[in-house]
C-alpha positions, 0 to 999 in steps of 0.5 A: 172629438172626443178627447178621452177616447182610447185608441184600440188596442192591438190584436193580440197575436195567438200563442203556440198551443202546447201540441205544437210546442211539444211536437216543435221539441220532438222534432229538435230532440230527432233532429240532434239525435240524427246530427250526434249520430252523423257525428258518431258515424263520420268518425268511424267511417274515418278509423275505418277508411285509414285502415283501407289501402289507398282507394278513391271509392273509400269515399264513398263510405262517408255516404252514410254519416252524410245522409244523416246529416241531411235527414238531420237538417231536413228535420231541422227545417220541419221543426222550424216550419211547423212552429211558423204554421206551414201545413205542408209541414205539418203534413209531411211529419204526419206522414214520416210518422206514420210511415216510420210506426208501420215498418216498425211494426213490421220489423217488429223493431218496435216490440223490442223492450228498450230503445225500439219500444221508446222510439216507437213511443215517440213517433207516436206521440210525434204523429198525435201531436200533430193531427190533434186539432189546435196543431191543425188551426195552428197551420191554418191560415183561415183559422183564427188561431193560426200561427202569425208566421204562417205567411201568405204562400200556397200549401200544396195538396196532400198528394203532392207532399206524399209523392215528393216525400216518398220521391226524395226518399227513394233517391236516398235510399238508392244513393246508400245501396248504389254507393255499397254496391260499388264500395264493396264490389263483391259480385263482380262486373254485373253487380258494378254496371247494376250500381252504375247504373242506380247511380246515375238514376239518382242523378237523374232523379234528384234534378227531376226532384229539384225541379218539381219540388219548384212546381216545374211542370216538365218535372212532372212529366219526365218523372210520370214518364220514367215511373211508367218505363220502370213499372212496364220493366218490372211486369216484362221481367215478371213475365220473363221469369214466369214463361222460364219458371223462375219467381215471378212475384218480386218484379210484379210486386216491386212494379206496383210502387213505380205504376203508383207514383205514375198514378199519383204524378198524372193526377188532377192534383199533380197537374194543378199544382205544378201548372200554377207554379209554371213550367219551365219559365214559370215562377220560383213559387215552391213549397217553402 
């Protein structure tokens, strides 16, 4: 044996590059401003509510610092995510991003020289920095660059990362308008079953979110199933509204987006996805 060999030496473990370093701090610096503005929001909704007489649904005015809250930690966690390789991750900024830069085009938010314009910026720069390529070898593990906590977990493909954003995001979205609605109860009994009503959707659809976002294949279905429900309502109130020669275009509008989220959750992809994860006695596999 030779004596004088020298052992080799360890594989050096790949450094972040800078898009992922600058994407992870964009997503720190989100991530505070939404937990400073659930800060700011929680104290006054407080002054606001201890002018109110007495009402238990003064509560639900809180509702709107605590969503920021939570779009502050889930930015939290995606921050964190990114910078240990995970794709879906990296996908799911990707598409806030982008989803986030088209309605302020939209709303023109983002042409308002100041804090609209800087924010559009940023997202913009957020959305670059993590489709450049190093972020992409960075998130993947059959790269020889990518990140030495990417573990060993399945990434989901991209259709289901669109449709458990856009799912969740929806249940917020109901949530804020269901809780104004029955705060405010300014247009009488109709408008509080209305709330009632998209209240315990929210219910609904938050346990069925649960579930799928843990590949739960009876999740997927009873959600394609109740998306179908609401697309045939929308084109029957469509329908209605044209025979009586009222507007039309809204519900038929509006039945486009429950028929896509059908699309999407009937699709091989949804399909594959949750059945590899198990079905009601299948494993904890998510997408963590």
């Amino acid at each position: 044996m030779d004596s004088s060999a020298t052992p080799a030496a360890p594989p050096v473990k790949p450094r972040a590059p800078v898009p992922v370093v600058g994407a992870v701090v964009l997503l720190w610096l989100t991530a505070a401003a939404l937990g400073w503005l659930a800060a700011v929001s929680t104290l006054l909704t407080a002054f606001r509510v201890s002018t109110l007489p007495p009402d238990p649904v003064n509560a639900l005015a809180f509702l709107e610092p605590l969503l920021f809250a939570a779009v502050a930690a889930a930015v939290g966690l995606l921050a964190v995510k990114v910078w240990t390789g995970r794709d879906w991750a990296r996908r799911v900024v990707l598409l806030l991003c982008a989803v986030v830069l088209v309605t302020a085009l939209l709303t023109r938010a983002a042409l308002d020289f100041g804090s609209g314009l800087a924010g559009a910026l940023a997202f913009a720069l957020l959305l670059v920095l993590v489709a450049v390529p190093s972020t992409q070898h960075w998130c993947d593990r059959d790269s020889p660059r990518h990140s030495p906590r990417i573990g060993e977990r399945e990434e989901p493909p991209f259709l289901v990362v669109a449709e458990l954003v856009l799912l969740w995001a929806a249940v917020a979205a109901a949530a804020y308008f269901s809780a104004q609605a029955l705060r405010l109860n300014e247009a009488g009994e109709t408008s509080t079953r209305a709330a009632l009503a998209l209240a315990a959707a929210v219910v609904v659809h938050g346990a069925l979110n649960l579930a799928l976002t843990r590949r739960r294949e009876w999740a997927r279905i009873a959600t394609a199933g109740l998306s179908v429900a609401y697309a045939l309502a929308l084109v029957v109130a469509a329908v209605t509204a044209l025979a009586g020669g009222e507007a039309w275009a809204a519900p038929a509008a509006l039945a486009v987006v429950p028929a896509a989220f059908a699309w999407a959750l009937l699709n091989a992809e949804s399909k594959s996805w949750c059945r590899r994860g198990g079905g009601s006695a299948g494993t904890d596999t998510d997408t963590g």
